[in-house]
C-alpha positions in Angstrom: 38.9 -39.1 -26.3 37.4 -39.8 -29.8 34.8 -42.3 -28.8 33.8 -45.2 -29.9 35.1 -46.5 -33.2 32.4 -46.5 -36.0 33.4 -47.0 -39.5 35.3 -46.1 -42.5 33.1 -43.4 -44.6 33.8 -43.1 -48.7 32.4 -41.6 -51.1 30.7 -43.1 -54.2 28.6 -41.8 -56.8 26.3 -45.0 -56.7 26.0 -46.8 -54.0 24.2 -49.5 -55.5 27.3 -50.5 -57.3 30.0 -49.9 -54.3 27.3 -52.3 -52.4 27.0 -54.9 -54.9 30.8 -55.3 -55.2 31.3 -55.6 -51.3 28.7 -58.0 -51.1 30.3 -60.3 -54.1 33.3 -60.1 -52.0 31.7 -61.9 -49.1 30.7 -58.7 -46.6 27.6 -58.2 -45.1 25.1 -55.7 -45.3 24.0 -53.6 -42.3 20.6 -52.1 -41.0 20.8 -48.2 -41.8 18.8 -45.9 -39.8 17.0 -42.4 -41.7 19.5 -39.6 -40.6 21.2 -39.6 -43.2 19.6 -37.3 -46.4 21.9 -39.3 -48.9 21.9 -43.0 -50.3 23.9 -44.9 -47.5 24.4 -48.1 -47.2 27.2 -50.3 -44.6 29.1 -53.7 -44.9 31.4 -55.5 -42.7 33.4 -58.5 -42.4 33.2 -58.4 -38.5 36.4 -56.3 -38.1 35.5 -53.5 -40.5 32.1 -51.9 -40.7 32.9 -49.7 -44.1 29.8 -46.4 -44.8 29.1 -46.2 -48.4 27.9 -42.5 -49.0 26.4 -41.1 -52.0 27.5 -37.9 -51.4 30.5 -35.7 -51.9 32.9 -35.6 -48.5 36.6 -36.4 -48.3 37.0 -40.0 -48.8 37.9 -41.8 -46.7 37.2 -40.3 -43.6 37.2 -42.1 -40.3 33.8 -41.8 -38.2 33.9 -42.3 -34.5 30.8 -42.0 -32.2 30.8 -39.5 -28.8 28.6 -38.3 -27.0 28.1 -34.6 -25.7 29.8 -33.4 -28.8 29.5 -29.7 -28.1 31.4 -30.0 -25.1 34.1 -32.3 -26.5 34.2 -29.8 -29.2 35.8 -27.2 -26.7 38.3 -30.0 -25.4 39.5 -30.6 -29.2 39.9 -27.3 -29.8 41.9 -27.0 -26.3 44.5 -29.3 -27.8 45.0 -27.1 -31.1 42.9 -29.0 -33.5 40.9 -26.6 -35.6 37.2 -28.2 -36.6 37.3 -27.5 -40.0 33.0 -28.6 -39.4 31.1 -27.8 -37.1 27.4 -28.4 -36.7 25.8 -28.5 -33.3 22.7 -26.6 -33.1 19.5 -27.9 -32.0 17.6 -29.2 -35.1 20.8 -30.9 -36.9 22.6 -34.5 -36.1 25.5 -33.5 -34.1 28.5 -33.6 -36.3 32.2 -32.5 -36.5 35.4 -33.0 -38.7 38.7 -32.1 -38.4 41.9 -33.3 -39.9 45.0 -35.3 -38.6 48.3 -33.5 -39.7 48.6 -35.0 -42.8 45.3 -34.1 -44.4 43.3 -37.4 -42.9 40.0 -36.2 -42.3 38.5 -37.5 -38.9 34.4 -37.3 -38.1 32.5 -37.6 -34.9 28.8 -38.2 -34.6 26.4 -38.3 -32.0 24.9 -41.5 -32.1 25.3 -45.0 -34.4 23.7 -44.6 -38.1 23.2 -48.3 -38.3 23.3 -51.6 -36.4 25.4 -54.2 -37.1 24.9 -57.2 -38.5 24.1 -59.9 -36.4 26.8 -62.5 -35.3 25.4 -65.6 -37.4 25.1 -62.9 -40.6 28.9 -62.2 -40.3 31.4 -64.3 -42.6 35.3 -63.2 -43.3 35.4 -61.5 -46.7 37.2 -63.1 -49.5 39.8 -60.2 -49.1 41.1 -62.0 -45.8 42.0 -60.5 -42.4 41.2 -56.8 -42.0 44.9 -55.6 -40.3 44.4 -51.4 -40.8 43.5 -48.7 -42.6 47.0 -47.1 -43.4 47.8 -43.5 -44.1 50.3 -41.9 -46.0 52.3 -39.1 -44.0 55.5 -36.6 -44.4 55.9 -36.9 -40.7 55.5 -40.2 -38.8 56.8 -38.5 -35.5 54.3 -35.7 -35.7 51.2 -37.3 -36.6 51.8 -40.4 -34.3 52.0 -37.6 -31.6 48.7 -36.5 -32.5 46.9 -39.5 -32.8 48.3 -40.5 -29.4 46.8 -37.3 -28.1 43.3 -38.1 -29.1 44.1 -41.8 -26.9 45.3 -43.7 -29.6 48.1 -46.6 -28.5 51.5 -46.3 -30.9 54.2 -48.8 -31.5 57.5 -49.0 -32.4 58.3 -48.3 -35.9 58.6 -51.1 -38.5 60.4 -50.9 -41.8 58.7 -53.9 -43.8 57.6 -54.2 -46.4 56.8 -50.2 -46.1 58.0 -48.1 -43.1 55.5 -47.4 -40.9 54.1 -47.5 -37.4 51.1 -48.4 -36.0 48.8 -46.3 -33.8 46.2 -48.4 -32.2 42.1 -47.9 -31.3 39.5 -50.3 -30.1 38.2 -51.0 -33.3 40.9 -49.9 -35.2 44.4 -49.7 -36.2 45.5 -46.7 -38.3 49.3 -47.8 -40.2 51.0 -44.5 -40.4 53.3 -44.7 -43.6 56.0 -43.0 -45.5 54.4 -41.0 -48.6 55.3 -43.7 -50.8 52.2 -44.9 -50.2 50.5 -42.2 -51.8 47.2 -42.4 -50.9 45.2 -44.4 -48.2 44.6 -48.2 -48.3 42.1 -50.5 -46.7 44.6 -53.3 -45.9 43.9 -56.9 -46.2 45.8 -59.8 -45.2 45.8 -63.7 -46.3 47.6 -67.1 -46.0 47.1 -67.7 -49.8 47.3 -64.3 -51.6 48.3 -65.3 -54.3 45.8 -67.3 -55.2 43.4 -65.2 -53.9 44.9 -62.1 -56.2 44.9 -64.8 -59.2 40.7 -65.3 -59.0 39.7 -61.5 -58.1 42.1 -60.9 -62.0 39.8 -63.8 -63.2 37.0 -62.1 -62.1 37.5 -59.2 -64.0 38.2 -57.1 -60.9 40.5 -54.1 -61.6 43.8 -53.6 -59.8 46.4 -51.1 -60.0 49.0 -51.4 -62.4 51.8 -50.4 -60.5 52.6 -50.7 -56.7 54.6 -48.8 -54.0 58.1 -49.2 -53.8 59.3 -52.3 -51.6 55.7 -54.2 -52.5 56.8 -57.6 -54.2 53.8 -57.9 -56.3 54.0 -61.4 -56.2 52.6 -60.8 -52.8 50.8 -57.8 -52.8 48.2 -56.2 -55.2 46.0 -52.9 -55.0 42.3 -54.0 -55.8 40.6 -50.9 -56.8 36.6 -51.0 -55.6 33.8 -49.1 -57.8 34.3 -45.8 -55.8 37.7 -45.9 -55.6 38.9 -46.8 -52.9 42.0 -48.5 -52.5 42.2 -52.3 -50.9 46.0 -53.8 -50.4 45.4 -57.1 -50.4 49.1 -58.7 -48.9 50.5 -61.8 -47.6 49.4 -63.1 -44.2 52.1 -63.1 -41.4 53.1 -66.6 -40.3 
């Protein structure tokens, strides 16, 4: 229904710097084509491809690619979702956005804005194992229902260490929390995170202060990137 899976969009005011700090981290830089009219650059680890855009949008927003847009606009909009953008004429990149029910803002595009780095330029980031992108929600039963309307796979729900349940894309898996995760998290996962949370502080990397209720922080930390965005860096399963 949505496509295929393309990356995580943010925001930043310099791309330069949100670049820089990705790359020290161990992702690698995509090759960007010219649509874009803003500074735009794109990293990835192999798992995640993450859009750095020097531009003000809602951050972050999750960009799928689809084809045919104008007619998959009318199938959207047959399932109740109201495009809250809509630009489809005949001079303009094809583009739409709407929002999940709790305020997530989703984007399809007509084509790829970059290529992705070659296999033997990939190498795992220093942040570990990309797991999800979660998303904090007052409703886990109503917005798992709508992501599996757009195609998306759910699971049962789990309760640790934060309640949640997983809905599932190629390309992605979206963790679908309870608000006490206030705001959304690129999550990370690692067989030595402590260690790994001990050199990014020695670093001079800035974290949050507090976490989310049920977070042992002797196993979990928020690192904070330039633009904002929030990465949970967490123990690795077993």
């Amino acid at each position: 229904m949505l496509g295929r899976f393309l990356e995580v969009s943010v925001a930043t005011t310099d791309a330069r710097a949100s670049l820089e700090f990705y790359e020290s981290l161990g992702f690698s830089q995509a090759l960007v084509g010219d649509v874009r009219d803003h500074a735009y650059a794109v990293v990835s680890d192999g798992r995640l491809c993450l859009g750095l855009h020097e531009r003000d949008m809602p951050s972050p927003t999750l960009t799928w690619v689809r084809s045919d847009l104008a007619r998959h606009a009318a199938e959207l909009q047959a399932l109740g979702i109201e495009l809250l953008r809509r630009q489809l004429d005949e001079e303009s990149f094809h583009e739409l956005e709407f929002q999940d029910p709790a305020g997530q803002t989703v984007a399809l595009i007509e084509a790829r804005t970059f290529s992705p780095p070659a296999g033997e330029a990939l190498r795992a980031s220093q942040l570990g194992y990309f797991e999800e992108i979660g998303i904090p929600t007052p409703d886990r039963e109503r917005s798992s229902a709508f992501w599996e309307s757009l195609g998306l796979v759910t699971f049962d729900p789990e309760e640790r260490p934060l309640p949640k349940v997983v809905a599932a894309a190629s390309g992605l898996n979206i963790g679908l929390y309870d608000p006490e995760l206030s705001r959304p998290v690129l999550t990370f996962s690692h067989p030595e995170v402590g260690q790994q949370i001990s050199g990014l502080r020695e670093r001079g990397h800035r974290f949050l202060d507090r976490l989310p209720p049920g977070l042992d922080p002797r196993t979990n930390a928020i690192l904070v990137a330039p633009e904002g965005t929030w990465l949970l860096l967490t123990q690795a399963a077993d």
